[in-house]
N, C-alpha and C positions, 0 to 999 in steps of 0.2 A: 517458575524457572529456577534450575538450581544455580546455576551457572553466576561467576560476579557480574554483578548488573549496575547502571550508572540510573536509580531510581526513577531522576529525571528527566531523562532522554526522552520515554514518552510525552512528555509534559512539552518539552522545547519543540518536539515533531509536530505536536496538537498548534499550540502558537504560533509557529511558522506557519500551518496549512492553512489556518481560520485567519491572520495577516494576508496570504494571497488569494484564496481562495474566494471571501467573502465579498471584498470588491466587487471583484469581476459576475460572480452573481447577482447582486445587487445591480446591477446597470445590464443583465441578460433579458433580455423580451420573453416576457410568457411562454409564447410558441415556442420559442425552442424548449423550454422543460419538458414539451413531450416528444423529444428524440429519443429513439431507442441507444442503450449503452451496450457495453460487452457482457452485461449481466443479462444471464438470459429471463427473457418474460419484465423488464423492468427498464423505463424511463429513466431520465436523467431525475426527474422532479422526487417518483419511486427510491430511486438509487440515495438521494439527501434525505429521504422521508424516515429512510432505514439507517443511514448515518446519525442523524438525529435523535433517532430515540435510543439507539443502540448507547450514544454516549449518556442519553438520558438516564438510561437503565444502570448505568456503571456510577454516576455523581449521587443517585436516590438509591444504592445499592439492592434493587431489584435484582439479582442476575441469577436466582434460582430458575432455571429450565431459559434461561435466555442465550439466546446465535445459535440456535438450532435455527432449522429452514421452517421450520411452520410457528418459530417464536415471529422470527424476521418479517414471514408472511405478515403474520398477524398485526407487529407493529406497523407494518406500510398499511394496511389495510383500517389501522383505526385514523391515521391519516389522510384519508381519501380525498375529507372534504374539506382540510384547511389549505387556509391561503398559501401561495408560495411565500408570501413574508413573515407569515407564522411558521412555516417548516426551518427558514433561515434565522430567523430570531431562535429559537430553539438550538438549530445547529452551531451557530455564532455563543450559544451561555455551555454547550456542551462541549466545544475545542477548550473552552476558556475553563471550563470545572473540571474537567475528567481526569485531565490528568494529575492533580494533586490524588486524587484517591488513588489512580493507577501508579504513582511511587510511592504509598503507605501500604501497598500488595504486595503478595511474593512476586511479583511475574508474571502470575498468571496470565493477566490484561494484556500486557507489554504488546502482543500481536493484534491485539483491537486495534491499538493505538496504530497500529503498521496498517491495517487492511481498513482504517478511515482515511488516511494517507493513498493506501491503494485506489480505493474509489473518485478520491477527488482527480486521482489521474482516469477512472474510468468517465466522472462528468467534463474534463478540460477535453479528453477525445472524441466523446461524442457531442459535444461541440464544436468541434473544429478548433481549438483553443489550442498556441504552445505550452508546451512543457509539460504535459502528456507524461506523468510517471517519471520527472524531473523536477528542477528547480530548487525552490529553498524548499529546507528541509528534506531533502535528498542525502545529507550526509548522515542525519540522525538517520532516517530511514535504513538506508545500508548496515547501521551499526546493531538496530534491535533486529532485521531480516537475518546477521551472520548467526544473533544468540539462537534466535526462531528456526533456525533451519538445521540446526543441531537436535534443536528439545524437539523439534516434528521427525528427525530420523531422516532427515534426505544424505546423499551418497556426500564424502568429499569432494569440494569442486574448487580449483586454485581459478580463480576468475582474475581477464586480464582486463580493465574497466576502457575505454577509451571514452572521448565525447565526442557529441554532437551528432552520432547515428552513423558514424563515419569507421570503415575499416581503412587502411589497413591499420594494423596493429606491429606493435608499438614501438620497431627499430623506425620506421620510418615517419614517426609525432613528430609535430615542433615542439619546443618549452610549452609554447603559451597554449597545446592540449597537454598536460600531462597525464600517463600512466597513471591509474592507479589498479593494485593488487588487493583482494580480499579473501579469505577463505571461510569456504561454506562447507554446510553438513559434516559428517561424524565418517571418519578414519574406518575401515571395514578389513578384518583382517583377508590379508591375500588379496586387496583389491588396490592397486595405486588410485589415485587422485585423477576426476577426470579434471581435465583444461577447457574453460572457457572464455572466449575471446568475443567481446561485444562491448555496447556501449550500456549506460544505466537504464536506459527507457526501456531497454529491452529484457534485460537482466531481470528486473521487476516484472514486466509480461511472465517469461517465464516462471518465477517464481511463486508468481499467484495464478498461475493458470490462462493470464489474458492471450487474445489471437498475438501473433506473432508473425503475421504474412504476411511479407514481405521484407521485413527486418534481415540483417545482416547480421549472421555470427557462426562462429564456428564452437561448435560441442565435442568435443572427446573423453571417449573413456564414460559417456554414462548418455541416456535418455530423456528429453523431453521430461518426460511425465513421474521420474522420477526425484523431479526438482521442485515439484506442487507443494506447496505447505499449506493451503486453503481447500478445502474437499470433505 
């Protein structure tokens, strides 16, 4: 990334997510790890399997020919047969290592670090789990998705944040939701800024591609699919 970067943003996002995240895995019953997630073709179990190794591959810096879709296969696939607490002890040494090497990088990384973040919200939802593409580590998250969505070329978007999955927006908040404002993607000449009005869970759906049905928001001035930064 060329863009001024705050090194260890990724690093704080990683700690935050493997803080809430590992818990609550720890104490999830077998059976559910084989829920299907938003990822298509892939379990919740699948979904950590590739978490896992993907930060593996970033701390032993493997990453030649790696997050391709038949790298990704492959590392879920050499996984097949270990335990679910060897995939979480894995996962649990890769939140905690990755990101010091992902703030000795140019940037590159930065959006691993977001779309390991992304999927913990894809294993909280296919669980039934809140905070589903929220929570801690929600603010880092937004701050490396504004860099990310520049260096991917998505449209300008002036987003209007609200919380708790709740419209209306934002003459009628009380204090205690406040507004918040973020801007995304790259300035396009002749084109103004579209306006987005939604809350974060959804914001993130959108920006990684995940379902978005039934969520509440209004989009102007640009398309769905032109907001993908994962693809």
């Amino acid at each position: 990334m060329t863009e001024t970067r705050d090194p260890w943003l990724p690093h704080r996002l990683l700690l935050a997510e493997r803080d809430a995240l590992l818990p609550l895995l720890r104490r999830t019953a077998g059976g559910e790890y084989e829920r299907r997630t938003a990822c298509p073709g892939w379990t919740v179990r699948e979904v950590l399997a590739h978490c896992s190794a993907a930060l593996l591959r970033i701390v032993e810096g493997r990453l030649d020919g790696a997050f391709t879709p038949e790298a990704n296969a492959a590392d879920v696939w050499e996984r097949r047969d270990w335990s679910v607490s060897r995939i979480l002890d894995e996962l649990e040494e890769g939140f905690t290592e990755a990101g010091k090497v992902i703030a000795a990088s140019d940037g590159d990384l930065d959006v691993i670090a977001l779309g390991e973040w992304v999927h913990a919200g894809d294993v909280r939802d296919a669980l039934g789990r809140p905070g589903a593409y929220e929570g801690p580590g929600a603010a880092e998250a937004l701050a490396v998705l504004a860099v990310a969505s520049r260096v991917r070329s998505t449209p300008r978007v002036e987003a209007v944040l609200g919380g708790g999955g709740r419209l209306p927006f934002p003459e009628t908040r009380s204090p205690a939701s406040p507004v918040r404002r973020l801007s995304l993607g790259n300035l396009e000449d002749g084109r103004p800024p579209a306006r987005l009005e939604t809350d974060v869970p959804t914001l993130i759906r959108l920006y990684s591609g995940r379902p978005v049905v039934g969520a509440r928001y209004v989009l102007d001035g640009a398309v769905e699919s032109e907001l993908v930064i994962y693809g």
